[in-house]
N, C-alpha and C positions, 0 to 999 in steps of 0.2 A: 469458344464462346465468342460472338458475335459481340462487334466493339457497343453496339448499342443500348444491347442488352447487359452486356457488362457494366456501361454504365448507370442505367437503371437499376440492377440491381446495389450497387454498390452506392448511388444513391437513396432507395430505399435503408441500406443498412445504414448508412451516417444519421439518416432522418429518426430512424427505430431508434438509434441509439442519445440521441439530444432531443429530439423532443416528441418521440411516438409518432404510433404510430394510425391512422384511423382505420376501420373496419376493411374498406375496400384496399388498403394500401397493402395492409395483413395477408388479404388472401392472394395480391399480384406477389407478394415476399413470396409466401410459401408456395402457389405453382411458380415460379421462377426457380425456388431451390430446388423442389421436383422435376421438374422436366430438365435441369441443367444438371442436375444428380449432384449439389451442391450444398453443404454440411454446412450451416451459419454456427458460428461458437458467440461467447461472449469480449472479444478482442475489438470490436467497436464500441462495445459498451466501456470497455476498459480503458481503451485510451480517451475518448470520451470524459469519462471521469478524471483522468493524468491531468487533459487539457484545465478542467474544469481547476483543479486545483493547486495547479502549476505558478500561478501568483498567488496563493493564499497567502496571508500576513500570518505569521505562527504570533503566537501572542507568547512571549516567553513564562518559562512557571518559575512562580516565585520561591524566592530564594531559602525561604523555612522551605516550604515545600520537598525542595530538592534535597537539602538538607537533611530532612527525615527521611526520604527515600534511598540515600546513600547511605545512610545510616545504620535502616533496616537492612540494606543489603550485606551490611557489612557483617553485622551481627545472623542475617542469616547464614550467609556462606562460613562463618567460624562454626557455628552448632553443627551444620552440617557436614564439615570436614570433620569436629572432634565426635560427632557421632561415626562416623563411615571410618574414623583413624587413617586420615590420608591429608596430606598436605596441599598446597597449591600446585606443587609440580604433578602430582600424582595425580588431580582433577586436569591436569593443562587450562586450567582457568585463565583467561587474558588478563593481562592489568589491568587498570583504569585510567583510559589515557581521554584526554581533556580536546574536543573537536574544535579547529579553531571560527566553527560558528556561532558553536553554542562556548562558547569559552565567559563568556557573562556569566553564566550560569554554576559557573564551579567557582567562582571567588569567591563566594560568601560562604565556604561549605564548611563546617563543623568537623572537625577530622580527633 
């Protein structure tokens, strides 16, 4: 592939993938990927999206929240082992180890 064309198309694909693409733009995409015998996936769109979200502010979840959510889990995985009659080794269920980003999040936690 010819370095120009290369670039146009991979141009085209950055464009399709942040901010569309128009009618005429469409149709140079698709003969370009025909005549180049050239398979577009969605890996522009993906990273794309990464980009997009890469500084997002996570808002953290509050601390009942978490709370009940640990909670539940904790009580689900008991029923479930004492239904299934198997222990924690026998599941190889991992511990619950505490991320040091989200570590705010487990201090208030109900145990």
């Amino acid at each position: 592939m010819n370095e120009e064309i290369h670039e146009i198309l991979f141009d085209l694909l950055t464009k399709q993938a942040t901010y569309g693409l128009d009618a005429s733009e469409q149709q140079q995409l698709e003969e370009l990927s025909a005549n180049l015998n050239f398979r577009t996936d969605d890996s522009f769109d993906i990273a794309a999206a990464a980009i997009g979200l890469a500084d997002l502010e996570i808002e953290p979840m509050p601390a009942h929240l978490n709370a009940n959510i640990l909670a539940s889990a904790d009580s689900y995985f008991a029923s479930a082992e004492s239904a299934a009659g198997s222990t924690d080794a026998q599941l190889k269920r991992p511990k619950r180890t505490t991320c040091s980003r989200h570590s705010d999040l487990n201090q208030n936690v109900v145990r």
